[in-house]
C-alpha positions in Angstrom: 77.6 116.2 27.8 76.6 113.0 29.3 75.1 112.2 25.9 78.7 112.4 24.6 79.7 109.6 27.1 77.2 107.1 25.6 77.5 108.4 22.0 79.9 104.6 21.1 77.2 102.9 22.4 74.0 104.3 20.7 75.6 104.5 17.6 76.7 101.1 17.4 72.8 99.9 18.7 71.7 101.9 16.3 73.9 100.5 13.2 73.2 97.0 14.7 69.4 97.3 14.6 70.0 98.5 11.7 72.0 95.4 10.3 69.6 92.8 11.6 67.1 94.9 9.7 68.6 94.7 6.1 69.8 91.2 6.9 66.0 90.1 8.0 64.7 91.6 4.6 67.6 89.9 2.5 66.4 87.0 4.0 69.9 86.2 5.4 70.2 82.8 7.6 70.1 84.0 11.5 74.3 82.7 12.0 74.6 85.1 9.0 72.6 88.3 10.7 74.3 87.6 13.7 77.7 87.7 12.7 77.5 90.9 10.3 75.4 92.3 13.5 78.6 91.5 16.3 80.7 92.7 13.6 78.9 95.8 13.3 78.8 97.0 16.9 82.5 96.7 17.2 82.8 98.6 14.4 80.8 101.5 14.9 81.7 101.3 18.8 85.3 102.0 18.1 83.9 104.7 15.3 81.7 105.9 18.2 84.9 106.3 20.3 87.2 108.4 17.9 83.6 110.6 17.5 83.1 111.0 21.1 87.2 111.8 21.6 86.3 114.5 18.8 83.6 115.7 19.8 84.7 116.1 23.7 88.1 117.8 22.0 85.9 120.7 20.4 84.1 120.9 23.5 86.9 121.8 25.7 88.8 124.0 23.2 85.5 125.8 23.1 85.7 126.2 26.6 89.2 127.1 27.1 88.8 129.7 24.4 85.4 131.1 26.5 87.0 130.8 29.5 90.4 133.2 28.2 87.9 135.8 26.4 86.3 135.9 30.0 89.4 136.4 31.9 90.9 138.9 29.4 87.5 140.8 29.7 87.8 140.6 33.3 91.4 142.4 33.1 90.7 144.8 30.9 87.3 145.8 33.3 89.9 146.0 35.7 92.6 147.8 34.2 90.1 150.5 33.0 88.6 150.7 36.8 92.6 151.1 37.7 93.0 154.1 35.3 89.7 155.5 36.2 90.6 155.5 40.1 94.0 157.0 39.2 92.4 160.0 37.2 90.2 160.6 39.9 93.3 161.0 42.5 95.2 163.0 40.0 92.4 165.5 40.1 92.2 165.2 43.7 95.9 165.6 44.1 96.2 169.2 41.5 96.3 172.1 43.1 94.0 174.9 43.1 95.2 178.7 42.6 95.0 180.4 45.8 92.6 183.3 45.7 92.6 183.9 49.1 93.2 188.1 49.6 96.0 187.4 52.3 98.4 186.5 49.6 97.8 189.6 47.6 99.8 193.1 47.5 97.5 195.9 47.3 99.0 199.1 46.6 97.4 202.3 46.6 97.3 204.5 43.7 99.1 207.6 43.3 
């Protein structure tokens, strides 16, 4: 990210080394070279700008969008532990037939 911040500022050294270069070869006066070079680094520093707006834009849409997947992940882990405990205590909570012989009527066959 911090290569985001200085993104205006490369860019426009770049385009400006870049200038001087193609005005050196055209064999361009220096007043010349150094005007088309001043007007180049404002140019692509505000270009540089809108880019790194852009670019940090993406970024934290990105990151919003990873950060709500997480948290919706996160609820459903939850929700399914929730259900999960509540099955468990709704077996714990059913009750068993009573087969204890106390209960029962025995009659004796005639």
């Amino acid at each position: 990210m911090n290569y985001i911040q200085r993104f205006p500022f490369i860019i426009s050294s770049i385009m400006a080394i870049v200038i001087g270069f193609i005005s050196y070869k055209g064999a361009d006066y220096l007043k010349d070279t150094c005007v088309k070079m001043t007007i180049g680094l404002i140019i692509f520093y505000m270009l540089g700008i809108v880019a790194r707006r852009i670019f940090t834009d993406i970024y934290e849409e990105l990151d919003r969008k990873r950060k709500e997947e997480l948290e919706k992940e996160e609820m459903e882990r939850e929700e399914s532990m929730k259900a999960d405990e509540s099955e468990i205590n709704i077996s714990d909570t059913k009750e068993t037939p009573d087969l204890s012989l106390h209960n029962m009527d025995f009659k004796a066959e005639e």
